[in-house]
N, C-alpha and C positions, 0 to 999 in steps of 0.2 A: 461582616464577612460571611461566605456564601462556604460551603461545605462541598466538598469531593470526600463520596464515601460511595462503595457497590458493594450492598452485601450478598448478594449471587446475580447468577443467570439468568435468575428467576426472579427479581423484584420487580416492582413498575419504572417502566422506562420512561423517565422522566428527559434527557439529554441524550442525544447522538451528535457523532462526526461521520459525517457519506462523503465519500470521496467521488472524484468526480473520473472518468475513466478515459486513462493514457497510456498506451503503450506502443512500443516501438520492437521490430524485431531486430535480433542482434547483423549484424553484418558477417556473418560467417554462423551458422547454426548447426552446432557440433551433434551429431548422433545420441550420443549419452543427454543430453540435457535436455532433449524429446523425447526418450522411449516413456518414461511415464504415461504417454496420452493413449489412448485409446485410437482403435485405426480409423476411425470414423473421424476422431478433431485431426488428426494426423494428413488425413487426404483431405482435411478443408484449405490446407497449403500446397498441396501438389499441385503442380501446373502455375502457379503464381510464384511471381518475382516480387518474394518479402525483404529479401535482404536489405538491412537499416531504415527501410522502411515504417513510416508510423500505420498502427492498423488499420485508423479511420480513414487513410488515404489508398488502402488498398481494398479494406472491407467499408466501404461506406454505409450501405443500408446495415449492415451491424451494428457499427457507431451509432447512428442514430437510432437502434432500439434500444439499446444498452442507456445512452442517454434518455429516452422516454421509458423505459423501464424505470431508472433512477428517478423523474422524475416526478413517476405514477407515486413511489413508494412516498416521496419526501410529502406528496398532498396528505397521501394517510397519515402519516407519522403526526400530521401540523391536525389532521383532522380530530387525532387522537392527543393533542395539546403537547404532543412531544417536539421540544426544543429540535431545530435541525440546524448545524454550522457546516457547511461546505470550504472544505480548504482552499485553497489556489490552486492553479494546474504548477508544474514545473516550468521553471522559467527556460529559454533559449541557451542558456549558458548549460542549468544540468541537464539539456538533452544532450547538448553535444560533450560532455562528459559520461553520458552513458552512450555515446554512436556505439562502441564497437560491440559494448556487450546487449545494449538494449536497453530499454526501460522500461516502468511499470509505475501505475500512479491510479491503483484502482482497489487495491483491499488494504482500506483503511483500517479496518480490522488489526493488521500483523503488524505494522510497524510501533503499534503501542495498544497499550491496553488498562486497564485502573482493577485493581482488586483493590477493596476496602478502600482506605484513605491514601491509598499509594497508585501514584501517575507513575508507571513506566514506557520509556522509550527503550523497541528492544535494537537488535541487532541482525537484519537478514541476512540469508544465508547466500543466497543465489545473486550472482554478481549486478546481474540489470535490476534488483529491487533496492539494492543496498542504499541507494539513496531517496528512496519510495516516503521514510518521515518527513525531509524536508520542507513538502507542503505543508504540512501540519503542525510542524516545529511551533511556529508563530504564536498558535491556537494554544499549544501546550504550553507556552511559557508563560501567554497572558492566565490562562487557567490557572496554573499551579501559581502565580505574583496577586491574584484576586481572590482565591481560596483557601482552605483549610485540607492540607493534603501536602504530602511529598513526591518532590517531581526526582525522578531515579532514570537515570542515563546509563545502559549498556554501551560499553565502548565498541567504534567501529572494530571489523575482522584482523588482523593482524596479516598485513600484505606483503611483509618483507618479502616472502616468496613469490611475489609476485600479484598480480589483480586479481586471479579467481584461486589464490589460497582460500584454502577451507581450515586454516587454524583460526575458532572460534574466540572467544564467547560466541554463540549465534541466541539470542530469544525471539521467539515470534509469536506473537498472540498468545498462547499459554503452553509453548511446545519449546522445550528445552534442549539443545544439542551444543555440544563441546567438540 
């Protein structure tokens, strides 16, 4: 039996998971869940009908760096004998469970992460990621049923209130919020 163990940020990276990149804008894009950007990414939507739209169909030549960027990197990574597992995209059924809010299927990073011998799967905060692990579910389960390591599941947000309740748990990559 093979071992899941990380002991920092800094050891040799032996294994990665690259996700591969999807996203979708919401069908209604509320003020408050952009002001974070900067007015430069901000005016790269102006004048452009995003709404529910996938990005690659509205930004194409971006799509396609993004994808040849990702794919430059995974040559090094292989160059450098690093392990590279690429998820699935999300299937047709969880886009259209994310139409209204959006989706997101590109930072494989947040939806889980391994400190030491422990696989967690966390919890996003923001409504179009919230089902951003499901790619990788698969990959997680076979890993933690062939390895040495605990596979830890944050539970989804607590929707009673509604779809974009913000009563946590929320974990993401190594960033905690309740």
């Amino acid at each position: 039996m093979n071992k899941i163990f990380v002991e920092s940020e800094f050891a040799p990276l032996k294994r990665v998971v690259m996700a591969q990149s999807e996203v979708a804008f919401p069908l209604i894009i509320d003020p408050e869940d952009v002001k974070f950007l900067t007015e430069e990414e901000g005016s790269l939507y102006s004048g452009k009908d995003v709404s529910g739209k996938n990005f690659k169909d509205v930004f194409p030549d971006e799509q396609r760096m993004w994808d040849e960027e990702r794919e430059n990197l995974k040559k090094v990574l292989e160059k450098y004998h690093v392990e590279v597992t690429v998820p699935r995209l999300l299937t047709d059924y969880e886009k259209e469970l994310g139409k209204e809010d959006g989706y997101s299927n590109f930072f494989v990073r947040d939806p889980f992460f391994t400190i030491g011998h422990f696989l967690i799967e966390g919890s996003l905060r923001f409504p179009h990621r919230r089902n951003e692990v499901l790619p990788v579910r698969d990959i997680l389960v076979t890993e933690s049923n062939k390895n040495e390591c605990l596979y830890l599941s944050i539970p989804k947000p607590d929707i009673s209130k509604g779809p974009k309740s913000e009563d946590g748990p929320f974990l993401e990559g190594e960033i905690f919020s309740s």
